[in-house]
MIVEXZA-244715 format. One line per 10 residues: their letters; for each residue x, y, z of C-alpha. Coordinates in nm, 2 decimals, decimal comma, padded with zeros to 4 digits, m for minus. Example, Ala and Ser with C-alpha at 12.3 -4.5 7.8 and 13.67 -1.06 7.14 Angstrom:
AS> 01,23 m00,45 00,78 | 01,37 m00,11 00,71
This chain:
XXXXXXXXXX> m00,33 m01,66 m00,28 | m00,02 m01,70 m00,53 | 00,21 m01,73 m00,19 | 00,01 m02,01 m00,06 | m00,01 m02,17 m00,34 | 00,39 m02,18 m00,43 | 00,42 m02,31 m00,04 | 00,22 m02,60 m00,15 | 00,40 m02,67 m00,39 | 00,75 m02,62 m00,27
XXXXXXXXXX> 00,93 m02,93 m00,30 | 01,02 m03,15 00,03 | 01,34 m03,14 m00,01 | 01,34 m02,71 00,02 | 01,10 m02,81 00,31 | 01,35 m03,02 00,49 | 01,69 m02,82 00,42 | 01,49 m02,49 00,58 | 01,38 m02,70 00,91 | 01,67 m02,93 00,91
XXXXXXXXXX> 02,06 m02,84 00,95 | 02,20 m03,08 00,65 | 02,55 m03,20 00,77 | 02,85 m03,37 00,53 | 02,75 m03,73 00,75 | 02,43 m03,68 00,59 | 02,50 m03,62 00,22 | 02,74 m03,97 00,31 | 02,42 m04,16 00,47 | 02,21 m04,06 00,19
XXXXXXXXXX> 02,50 m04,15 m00,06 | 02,49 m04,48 00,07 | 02,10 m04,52 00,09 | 02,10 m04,42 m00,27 | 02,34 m04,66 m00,38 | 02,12 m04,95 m00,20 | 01,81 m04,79 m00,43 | 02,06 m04,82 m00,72 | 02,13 m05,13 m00,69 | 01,81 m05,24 m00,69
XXXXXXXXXX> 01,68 m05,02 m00,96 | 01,91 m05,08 m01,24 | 01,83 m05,46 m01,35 | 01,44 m05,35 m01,28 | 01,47 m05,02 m01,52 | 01,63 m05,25 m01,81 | 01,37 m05,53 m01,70 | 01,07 m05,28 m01,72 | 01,18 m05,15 m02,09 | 01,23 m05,47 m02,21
XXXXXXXXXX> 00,89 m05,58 m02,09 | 00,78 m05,27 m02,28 | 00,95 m05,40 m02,62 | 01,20 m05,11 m02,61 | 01,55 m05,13 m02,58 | 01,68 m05,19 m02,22 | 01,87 m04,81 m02,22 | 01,58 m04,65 m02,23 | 01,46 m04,82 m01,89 | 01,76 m04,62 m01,78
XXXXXXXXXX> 01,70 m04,30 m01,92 | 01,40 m04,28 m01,73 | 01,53 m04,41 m01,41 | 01,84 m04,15 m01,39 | 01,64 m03,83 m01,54 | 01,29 m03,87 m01,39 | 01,44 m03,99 m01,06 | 01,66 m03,68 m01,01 | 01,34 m03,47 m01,09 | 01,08 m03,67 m00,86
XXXXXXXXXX> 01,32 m03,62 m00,57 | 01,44 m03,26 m00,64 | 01,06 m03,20 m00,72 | 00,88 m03,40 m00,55 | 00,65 m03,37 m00,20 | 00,79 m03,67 m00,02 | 01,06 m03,72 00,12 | 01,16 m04,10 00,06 | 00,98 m04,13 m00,32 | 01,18 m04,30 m00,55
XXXXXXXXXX> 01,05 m04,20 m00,87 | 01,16 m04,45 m01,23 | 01,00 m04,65 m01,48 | 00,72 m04,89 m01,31 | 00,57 m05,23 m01,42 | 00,25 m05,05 m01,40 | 00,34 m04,86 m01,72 | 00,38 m05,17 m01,94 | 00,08 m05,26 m02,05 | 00,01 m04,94 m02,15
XXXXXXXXXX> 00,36 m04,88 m02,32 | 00,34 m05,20 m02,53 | m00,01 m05,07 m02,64 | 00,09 m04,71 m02,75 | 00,40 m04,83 m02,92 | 00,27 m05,06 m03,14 | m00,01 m04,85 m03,25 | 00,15 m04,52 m03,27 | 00,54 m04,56 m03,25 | 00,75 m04,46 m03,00
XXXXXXXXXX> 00,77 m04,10 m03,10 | 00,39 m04,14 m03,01 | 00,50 m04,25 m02,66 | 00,70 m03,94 m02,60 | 00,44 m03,73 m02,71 | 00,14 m03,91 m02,48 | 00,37 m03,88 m02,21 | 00,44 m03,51 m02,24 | 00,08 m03,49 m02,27 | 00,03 m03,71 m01,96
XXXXXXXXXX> 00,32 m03,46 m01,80 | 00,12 m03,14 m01,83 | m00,22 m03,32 m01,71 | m00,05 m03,39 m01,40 | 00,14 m03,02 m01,38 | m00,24 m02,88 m01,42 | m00,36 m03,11 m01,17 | m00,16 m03,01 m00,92 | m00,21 m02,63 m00,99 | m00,60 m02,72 m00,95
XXXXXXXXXX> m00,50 m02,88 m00,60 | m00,59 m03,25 m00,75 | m00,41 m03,49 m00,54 | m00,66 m03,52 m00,27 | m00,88 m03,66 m00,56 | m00,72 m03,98 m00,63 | m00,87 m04,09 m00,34 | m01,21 m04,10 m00,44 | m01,13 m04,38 m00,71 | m01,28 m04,67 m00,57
XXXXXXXXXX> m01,05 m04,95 m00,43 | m01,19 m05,24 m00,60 | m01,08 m05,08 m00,91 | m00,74 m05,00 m00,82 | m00,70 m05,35 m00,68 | m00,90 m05,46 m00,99 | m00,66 m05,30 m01,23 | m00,38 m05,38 m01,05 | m00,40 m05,70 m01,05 | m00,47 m05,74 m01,39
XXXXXXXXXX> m00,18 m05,54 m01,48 | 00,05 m05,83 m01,27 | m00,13 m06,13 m01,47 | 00,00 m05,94 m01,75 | 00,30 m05,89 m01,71 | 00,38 m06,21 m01,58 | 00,22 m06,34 m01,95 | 00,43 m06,09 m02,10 | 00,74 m06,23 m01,95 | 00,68 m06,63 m02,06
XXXXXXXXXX> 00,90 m06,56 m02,38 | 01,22 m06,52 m02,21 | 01,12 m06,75 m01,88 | 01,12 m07,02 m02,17 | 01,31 m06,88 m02,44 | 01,08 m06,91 m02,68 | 01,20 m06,81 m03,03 | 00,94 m06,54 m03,05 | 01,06 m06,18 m03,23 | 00,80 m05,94 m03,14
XXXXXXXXXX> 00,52 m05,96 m02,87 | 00,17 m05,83 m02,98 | 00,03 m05,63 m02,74 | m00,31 m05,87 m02,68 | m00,37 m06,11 m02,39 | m00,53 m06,35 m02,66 | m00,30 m06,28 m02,93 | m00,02 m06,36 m02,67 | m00,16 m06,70 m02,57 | m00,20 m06,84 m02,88
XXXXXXXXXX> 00,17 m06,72 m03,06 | 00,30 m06,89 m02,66 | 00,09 m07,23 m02,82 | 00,24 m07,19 m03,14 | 00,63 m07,18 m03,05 | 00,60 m07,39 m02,77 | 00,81 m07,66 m03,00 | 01,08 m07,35 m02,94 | 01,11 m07,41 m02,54 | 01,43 m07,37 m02,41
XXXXXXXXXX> 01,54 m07,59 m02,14 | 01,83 m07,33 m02,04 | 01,60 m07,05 m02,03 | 01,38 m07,19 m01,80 | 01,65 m07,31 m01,53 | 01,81 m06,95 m01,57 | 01,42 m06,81 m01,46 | 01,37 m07,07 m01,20 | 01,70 m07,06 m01,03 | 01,64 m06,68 m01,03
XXXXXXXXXX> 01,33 m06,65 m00,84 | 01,43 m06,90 m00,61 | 01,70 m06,67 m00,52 | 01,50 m06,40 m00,50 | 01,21 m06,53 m00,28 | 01,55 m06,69 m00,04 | 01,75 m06,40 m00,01 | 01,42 m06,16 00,08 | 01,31 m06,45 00,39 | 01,71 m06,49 00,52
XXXXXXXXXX> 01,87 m06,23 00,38 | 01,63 m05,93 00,36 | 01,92 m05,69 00,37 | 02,09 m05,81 00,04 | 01,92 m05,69 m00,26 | 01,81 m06,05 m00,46 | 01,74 m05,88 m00,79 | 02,16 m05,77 m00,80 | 02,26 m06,12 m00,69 | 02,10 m06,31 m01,00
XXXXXXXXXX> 02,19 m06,04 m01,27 | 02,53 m06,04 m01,09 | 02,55 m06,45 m01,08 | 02,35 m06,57 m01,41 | 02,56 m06,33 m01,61 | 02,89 m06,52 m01,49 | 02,72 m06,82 m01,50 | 02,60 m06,73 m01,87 | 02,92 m06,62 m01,97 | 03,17 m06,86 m01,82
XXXXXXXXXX> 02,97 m07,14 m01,90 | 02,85 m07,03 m02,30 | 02,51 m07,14 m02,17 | 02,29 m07,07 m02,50 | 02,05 m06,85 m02,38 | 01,94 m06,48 m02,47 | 02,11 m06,16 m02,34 | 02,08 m05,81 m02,36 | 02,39 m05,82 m02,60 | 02,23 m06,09 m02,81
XXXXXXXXXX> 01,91 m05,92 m02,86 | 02,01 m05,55 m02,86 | 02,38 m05,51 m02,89 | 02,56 m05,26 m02,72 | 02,32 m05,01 m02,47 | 02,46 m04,62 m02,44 | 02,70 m04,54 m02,21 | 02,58 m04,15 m02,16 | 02,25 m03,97 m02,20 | 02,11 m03,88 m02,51
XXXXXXXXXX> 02,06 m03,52 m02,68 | 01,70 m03,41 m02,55 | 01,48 m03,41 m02,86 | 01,13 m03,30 m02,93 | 00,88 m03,49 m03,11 | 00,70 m03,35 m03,42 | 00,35 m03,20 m03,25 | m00,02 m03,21 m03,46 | m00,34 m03,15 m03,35 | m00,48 m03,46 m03,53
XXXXXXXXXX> m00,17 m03,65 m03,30 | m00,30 m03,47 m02,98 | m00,63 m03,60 m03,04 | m00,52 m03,95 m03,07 | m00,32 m03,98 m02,83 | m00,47 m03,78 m02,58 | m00,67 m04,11 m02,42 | m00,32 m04,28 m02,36 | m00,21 m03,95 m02,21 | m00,50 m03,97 m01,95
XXXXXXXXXX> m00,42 m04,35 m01,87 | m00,09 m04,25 m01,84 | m00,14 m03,94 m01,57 | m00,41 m04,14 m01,40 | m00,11 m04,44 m01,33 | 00,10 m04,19 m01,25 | m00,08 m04,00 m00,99 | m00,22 m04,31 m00,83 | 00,10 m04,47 m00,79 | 00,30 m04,21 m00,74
XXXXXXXXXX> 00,06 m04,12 m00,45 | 00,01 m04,47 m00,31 | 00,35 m04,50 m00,28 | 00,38 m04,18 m00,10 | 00,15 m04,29 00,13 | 00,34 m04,65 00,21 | 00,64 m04,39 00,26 | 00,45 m04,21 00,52 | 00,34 m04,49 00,73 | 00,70 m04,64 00,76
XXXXXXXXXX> 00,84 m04,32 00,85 | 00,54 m04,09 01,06 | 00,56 m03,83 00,81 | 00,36 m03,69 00,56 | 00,39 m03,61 00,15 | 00,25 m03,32 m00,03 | 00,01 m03,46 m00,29 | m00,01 m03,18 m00,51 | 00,39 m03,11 m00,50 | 00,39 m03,47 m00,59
XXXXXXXXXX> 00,18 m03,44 m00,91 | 00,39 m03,16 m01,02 | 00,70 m03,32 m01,00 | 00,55 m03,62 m01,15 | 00,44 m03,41 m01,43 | 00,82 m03,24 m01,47 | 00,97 m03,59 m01,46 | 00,75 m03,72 m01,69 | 00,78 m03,42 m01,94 | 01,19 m03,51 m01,87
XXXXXXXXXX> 01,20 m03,84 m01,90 | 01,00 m03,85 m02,28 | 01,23 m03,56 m02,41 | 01,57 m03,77 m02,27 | 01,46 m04,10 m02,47 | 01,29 m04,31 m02,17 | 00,97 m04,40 m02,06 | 00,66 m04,28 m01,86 | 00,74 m04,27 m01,49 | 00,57 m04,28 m01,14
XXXXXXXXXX> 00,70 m04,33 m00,73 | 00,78 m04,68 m00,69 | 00,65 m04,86 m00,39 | 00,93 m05,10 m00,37 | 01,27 m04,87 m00,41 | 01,12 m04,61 m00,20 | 01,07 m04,89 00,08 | 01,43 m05,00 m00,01 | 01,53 m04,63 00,01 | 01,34 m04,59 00,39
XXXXXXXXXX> 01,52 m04,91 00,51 | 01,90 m04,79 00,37 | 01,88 m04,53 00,60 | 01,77 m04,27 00,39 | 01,74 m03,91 00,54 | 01,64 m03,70 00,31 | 01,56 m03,66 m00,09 | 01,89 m03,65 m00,15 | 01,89 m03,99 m00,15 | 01,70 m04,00 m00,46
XXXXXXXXXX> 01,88 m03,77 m00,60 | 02,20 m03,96 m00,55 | 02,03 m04,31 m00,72 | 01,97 m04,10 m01,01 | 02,37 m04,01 m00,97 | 02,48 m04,36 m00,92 | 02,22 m04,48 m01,26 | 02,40 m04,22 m01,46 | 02,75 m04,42 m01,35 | 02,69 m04,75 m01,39
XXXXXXXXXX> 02,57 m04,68 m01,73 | 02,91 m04,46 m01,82 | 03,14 m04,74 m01,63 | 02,96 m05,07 m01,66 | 02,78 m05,07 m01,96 | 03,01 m05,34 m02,16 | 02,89 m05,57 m01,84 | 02,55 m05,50 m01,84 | 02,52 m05,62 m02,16 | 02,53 m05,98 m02,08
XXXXXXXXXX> 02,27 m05,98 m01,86 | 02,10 m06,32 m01,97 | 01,70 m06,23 m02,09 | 01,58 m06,50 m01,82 | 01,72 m06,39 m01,54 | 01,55 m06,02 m01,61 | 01,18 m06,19 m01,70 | 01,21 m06,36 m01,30 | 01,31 m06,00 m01,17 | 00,92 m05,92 m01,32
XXXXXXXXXX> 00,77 m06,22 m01,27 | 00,85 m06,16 m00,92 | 00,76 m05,81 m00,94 | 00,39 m05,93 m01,08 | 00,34 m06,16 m00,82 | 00,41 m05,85 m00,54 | 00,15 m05,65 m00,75 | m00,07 m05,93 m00,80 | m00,28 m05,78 m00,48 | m00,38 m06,18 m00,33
XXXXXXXXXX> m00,43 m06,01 00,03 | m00,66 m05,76 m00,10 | m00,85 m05,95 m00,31 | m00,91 m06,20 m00,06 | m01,01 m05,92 00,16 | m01,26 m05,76 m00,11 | m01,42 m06,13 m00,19 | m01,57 m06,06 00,19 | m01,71 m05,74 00,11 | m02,08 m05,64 m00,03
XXXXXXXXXX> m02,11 m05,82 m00,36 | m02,11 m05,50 m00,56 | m01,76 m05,46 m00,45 | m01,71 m05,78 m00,59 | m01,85 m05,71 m00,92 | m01,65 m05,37 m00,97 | m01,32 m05,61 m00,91 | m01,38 m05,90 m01,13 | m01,53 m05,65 m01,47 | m01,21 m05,38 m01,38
XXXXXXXXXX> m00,94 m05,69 m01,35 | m01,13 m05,85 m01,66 | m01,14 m05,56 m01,88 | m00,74 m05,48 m01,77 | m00,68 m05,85 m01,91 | m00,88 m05,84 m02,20 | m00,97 m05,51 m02,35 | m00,72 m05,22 m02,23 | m00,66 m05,03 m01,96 | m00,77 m04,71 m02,06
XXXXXXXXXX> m01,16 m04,87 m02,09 | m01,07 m05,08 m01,78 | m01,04 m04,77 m01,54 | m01,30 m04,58 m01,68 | m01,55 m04,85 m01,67 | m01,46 m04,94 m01,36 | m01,50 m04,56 m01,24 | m01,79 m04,56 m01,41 | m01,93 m04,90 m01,28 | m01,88 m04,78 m00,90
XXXXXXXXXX> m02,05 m04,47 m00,96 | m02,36 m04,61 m01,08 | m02,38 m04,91 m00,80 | m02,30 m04,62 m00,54 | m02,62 m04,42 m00,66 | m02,86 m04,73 m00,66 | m02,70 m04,82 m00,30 | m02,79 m04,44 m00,24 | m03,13 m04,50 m00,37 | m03,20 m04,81 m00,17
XXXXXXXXXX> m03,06 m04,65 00,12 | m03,29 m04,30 00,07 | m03,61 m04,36 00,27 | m03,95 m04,18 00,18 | m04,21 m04,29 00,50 | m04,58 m04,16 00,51 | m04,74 m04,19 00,83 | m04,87 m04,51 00,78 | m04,53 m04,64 00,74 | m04,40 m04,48 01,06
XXXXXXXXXX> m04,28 m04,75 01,33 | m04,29 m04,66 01,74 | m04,01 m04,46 01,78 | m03,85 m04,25 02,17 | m03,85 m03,98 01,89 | m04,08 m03,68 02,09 | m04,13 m03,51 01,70 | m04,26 m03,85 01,55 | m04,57 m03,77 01,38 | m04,74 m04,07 01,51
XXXXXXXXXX> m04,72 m03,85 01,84 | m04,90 m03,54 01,60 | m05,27 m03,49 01,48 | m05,24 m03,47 01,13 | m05,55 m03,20 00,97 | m05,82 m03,37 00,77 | m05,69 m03,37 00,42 | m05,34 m03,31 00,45 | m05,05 m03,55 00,44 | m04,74 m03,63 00,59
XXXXXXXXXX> m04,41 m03,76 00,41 | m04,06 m03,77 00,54 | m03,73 m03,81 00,35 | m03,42 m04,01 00,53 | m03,13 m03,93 00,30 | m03,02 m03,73 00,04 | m03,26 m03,56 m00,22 | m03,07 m03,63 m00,52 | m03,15 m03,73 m00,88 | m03,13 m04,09 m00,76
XXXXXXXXXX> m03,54 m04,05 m00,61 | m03,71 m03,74 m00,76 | m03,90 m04,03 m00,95 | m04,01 m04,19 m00,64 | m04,06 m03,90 m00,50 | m04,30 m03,71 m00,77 | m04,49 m04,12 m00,76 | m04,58 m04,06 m00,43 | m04,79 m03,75 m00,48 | m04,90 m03,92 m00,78
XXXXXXXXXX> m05,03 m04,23 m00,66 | m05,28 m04,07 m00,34 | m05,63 m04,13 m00,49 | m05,72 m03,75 m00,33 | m05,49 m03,48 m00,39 | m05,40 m03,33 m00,03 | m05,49 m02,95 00,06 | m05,19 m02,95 00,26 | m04,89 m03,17 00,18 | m04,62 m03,16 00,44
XXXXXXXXXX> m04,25 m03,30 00,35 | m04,04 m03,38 00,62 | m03,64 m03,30 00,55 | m03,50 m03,28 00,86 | m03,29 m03,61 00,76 | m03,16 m03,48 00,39 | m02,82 m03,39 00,49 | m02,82 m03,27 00,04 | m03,03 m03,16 m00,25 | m02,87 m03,14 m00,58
XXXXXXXXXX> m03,04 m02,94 m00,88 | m03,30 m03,21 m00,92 | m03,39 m03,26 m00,62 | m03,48 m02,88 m00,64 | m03,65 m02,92 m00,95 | m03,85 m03,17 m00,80 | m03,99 m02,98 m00,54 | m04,07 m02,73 m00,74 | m04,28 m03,07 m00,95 | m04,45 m03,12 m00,68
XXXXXXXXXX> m04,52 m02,80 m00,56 | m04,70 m02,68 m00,93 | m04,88 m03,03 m00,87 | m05,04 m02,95 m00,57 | m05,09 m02,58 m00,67 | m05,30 m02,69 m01,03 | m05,52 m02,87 m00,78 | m05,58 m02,65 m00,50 | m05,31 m02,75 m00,27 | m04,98 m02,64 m00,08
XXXXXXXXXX> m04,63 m02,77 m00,03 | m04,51 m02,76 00,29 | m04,13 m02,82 00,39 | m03,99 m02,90 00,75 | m03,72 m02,95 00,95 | m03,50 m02,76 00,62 | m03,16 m02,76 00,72 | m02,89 m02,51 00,67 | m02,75 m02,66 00,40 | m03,07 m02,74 00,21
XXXXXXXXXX> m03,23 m02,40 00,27 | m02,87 m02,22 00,12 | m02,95 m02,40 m00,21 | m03,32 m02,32 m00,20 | m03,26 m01,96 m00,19 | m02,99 m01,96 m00,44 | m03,22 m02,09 m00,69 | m03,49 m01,89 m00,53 | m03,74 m02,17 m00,48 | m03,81 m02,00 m00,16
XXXXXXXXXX> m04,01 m01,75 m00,36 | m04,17 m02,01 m00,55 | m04,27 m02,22 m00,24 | m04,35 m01,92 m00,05 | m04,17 m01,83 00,31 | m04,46 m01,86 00,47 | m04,45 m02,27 00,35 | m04,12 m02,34 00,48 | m04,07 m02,40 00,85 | m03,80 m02,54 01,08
XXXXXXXXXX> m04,03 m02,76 01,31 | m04,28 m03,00 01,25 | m04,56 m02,82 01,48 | m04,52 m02,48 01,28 | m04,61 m02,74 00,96 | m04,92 m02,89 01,10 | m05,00 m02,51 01,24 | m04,99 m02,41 00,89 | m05,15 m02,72 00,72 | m05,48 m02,71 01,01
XXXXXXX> m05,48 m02,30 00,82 | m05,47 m02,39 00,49 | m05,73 m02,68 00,54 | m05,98 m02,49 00,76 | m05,92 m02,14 00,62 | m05,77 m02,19 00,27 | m05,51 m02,03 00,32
């Protein structure tokens, strides 16, 4: 047991190197494919923490330390792994209620929820959270973040953000007087170049050009706008001293929410993106080896100074189309992070503020999920409800509630579908059917009566069910229920039965189950309802139940 479960959990990249031979024009390949991923990654890291209202370093931290771990770590072999847009919202949030010292410790929190849910084999999990609330979510996430980013698109004279949609719109009202002109040509002209380099130049990386061009432009020019020098000074050149933060219970418990926000983004994108990986390159991750590292890395990341971390769906596409062979790759873009902050860090500084907000605006607009929404707005109008209250709740309340009302939501529409979908037919209700065993085709004993269940027998209809019985105006001698169509019972569906079997017993009457399947009769024993029904009551065919219900009604028993 403890062998199959560390070869679960063994990392990809062990995978690979014992069913590969791993040559020196490898290590070079993967060199360069991390290089393209680092390219690309650095403005989005300082981006990300900015968005976050932390300095831009720490979007760096996390990108170098948590991106070594998820690929060393991790169970696929193209995720990229650094701080995501995702995270934002939910950073902004924790940090201004609890500090950032509270970030570290949700996100340590958050780390050893996902190390626990890989132990417990988790990852196959995430994909029973309904899509409409991952699109939902998501999308609300993008509209926020583009919101989040209208300060430096206009260069509005604005010192801290609060973390509210409302609160947002209104302070954007009241320094609109503060517009600057600059600022908003600086934004514009970057996502232009953006959008044009991905359509005719897919192979140059747009985010690097306009860092690369606005900061000369910036600088030659003495173009009054906002840069990462003017806002935060200097950024650090090396990685910090790891440092713990100071651990209460009474911290744990407040915190602990965030932490599950925090694991659940994780896990969903870290998987997701996983899963993009797999379909560009025919092969396949290890979910749970996946949590794990993205439990590891996000433990490392909060002790190293940075920020909650996840697989990102757009480096580890960048990564796939570099040429990237194996998780080396990653490993390397953590390597090449770690050397542009040592070399280039007096350059990276004067990286205008509006160029950075159109590198996320962009990024928002690519997480907005359009396609998918327009694809959901076709579907059953309870998937359409489940989107707009999770994407509404995302925008307006928090994300936390957002994902677990929306959980919550689908669950309860999925048990009233179930309900509408479970069938209880008397004879009366029966239709012409090919069916040879269709009781219209039966004589059905004098006082007795006939029901049949099509679907599950689940806590959804034991009302309906016990209503039937109920509402006959004679209570049968001999009351025959039909499962040979309930693939499930859960606990009160057993409890029903045994309802209506005390029923019918008070009043001289028997229950009488047919067509039990395998499955039903397994849980029927185990809570030894068998004994309570009597054997003799339940039967696998329809004609051994009207054999025993012409007995009990002609002989009384």
């Amino acid at each position: 047991m403890k062998k199959m479960l560390l070869h679960l959990l063994e990392p990809k990249l062990i995978t690979f190197l014992k069913k590969n031979s791993y040559h020196k024009s490898h290590f070079m390949q993967d060199s360069l494919s991390g290089l393209s991923v680092a390219i690309v990654a650095l403005p989005l890291a300082m981006a990300i923490a900015i968005a976050s209202n932390l300095p831009p370093d720490k979007g760096l931290f996390t990108a170098i330390i948590a991106g070594f771990l998820i690929s060393a770590l991790g169970g696929s072999r193209f995720q990229i792994g650094g701080p995501t847009a995702a995270f934002i919202v939910t950073v902004v949030f924790v940090v201004s209620k609890h500090g950032y010292d509270g970030l570290v410790l949700a996100t340590i929190m958050a780390g050893f929820l996902l190390i626990i849910a890989s132990f417990l084999r988790a990852g196959e999990l995430i994909k029973f959270i309904p899509y409409p609330v991952i699109t939902g979510f998501t999308s609300g996430i993008a509209l926020l973040i583009l919101f989040s980013q209208l300060r430096d698109f206009f260069g509005l004279e604005i010192e801290t953000m609060p973390p509210d949609f409302i609160d947002k719109l209104i302070l954007y009202i009241q320094n609109l007087h503060s517009l600057n002109i600059f600022s908003v040509a600086v934004a514009s002209v970057s996502i232009w170049i953006i959008f044009y380099t991905k359509k005719h130049h897919p192979k140059i990386p747009g985010p690097i050009v306009v860092v690369l061009l606005t900061g000369l432009v910036v600088w030659l020019f003495d173009i009054p706008v906002d840069t990462i020098e003017s806002r935060f000074g200097s950024i650090a050149s090396m990685l910090p001293t790891p440092s713990f933060p100071i651990v209460t219970f009474e911290k744990i418990r407040l915190l602990f929410p965030d932490a599950v926000t925090i694991a659940i983004l994780a896990g969903i994108e870290s998987l997701l993106s996983a899963v993009v990986a797999d379909g560009m390159t025919d092969t396949k991750h290890k979910s749970n080896t996946e949590l794990l590292a993205q439990g590891v890395a996000n433990i490392g990341s909060s002790i190293f100074g940075g920020l909650p971390a996840t697989g990102a769906i757009a480096r580890t596409a960048t990564n796939i189309k570099a040429g990237a062979i194996s998780p080396v790759s990653g490993i390397m873009h953590a390597i090449w992070l770690l050397l542009f902050m040592v070399l280039l860090a007096p350059l990276i500084v004067k990286i205008p503020l509006a160029a950075l907000s159109a590198i996320l605006i962009v990024v928002a607009w690519n997480m907005s999920e359009i396609q998918h929404i327009r694809l959901i707005l076709g579907a059953p109008k309870n998937d359409i409800f489940i989107l707009i209250v999770t994407f509404m709740l995302t925008v307006l309340v928090d994300l936390n509630f957002a994902i677990q009302a929306g959980i919550s939501l689908s669950a309860l529409l999925f048990i009233h579908t179930m309900m509408q979908s479970t069938k209880i037919h008397s004879i009366d209700d029966e239709e012409e059917t090919d069916d040879p065993d269709a009781i219209t085709r039966k004589i059905v004993p004098h006082h007795a009566e006939v029901y049949e269940i099509k679907g599950p027998l689940f806590f959804g209809i034991t009302e309906k069910l016990i209503d039937v019985l109920t509402n006959l105006e004679t209570p049968p001698k001999a009351f025959i229920l039909r499962l040979r169509y309930v693939p499930m019972i859960d606990a009160a569906g057993l409890h029903t039965l045994e309802i209506i079997h005390k029923k019918l017993h008070d009043n001289g009457g028997v229950l009488i189950l047919s067509g039990v399947n395998k499955s039903v009769s397994t849980y029927i024993q185990k809570s030894r309802l068998n004994t309570v029904i009597g054997e003799e009551n339940i039967l696998e065919h329809i004609d051994k139940a009207l054999a025993r219900a012409n007995a009990i009604v002609h002989t009384g028993s």
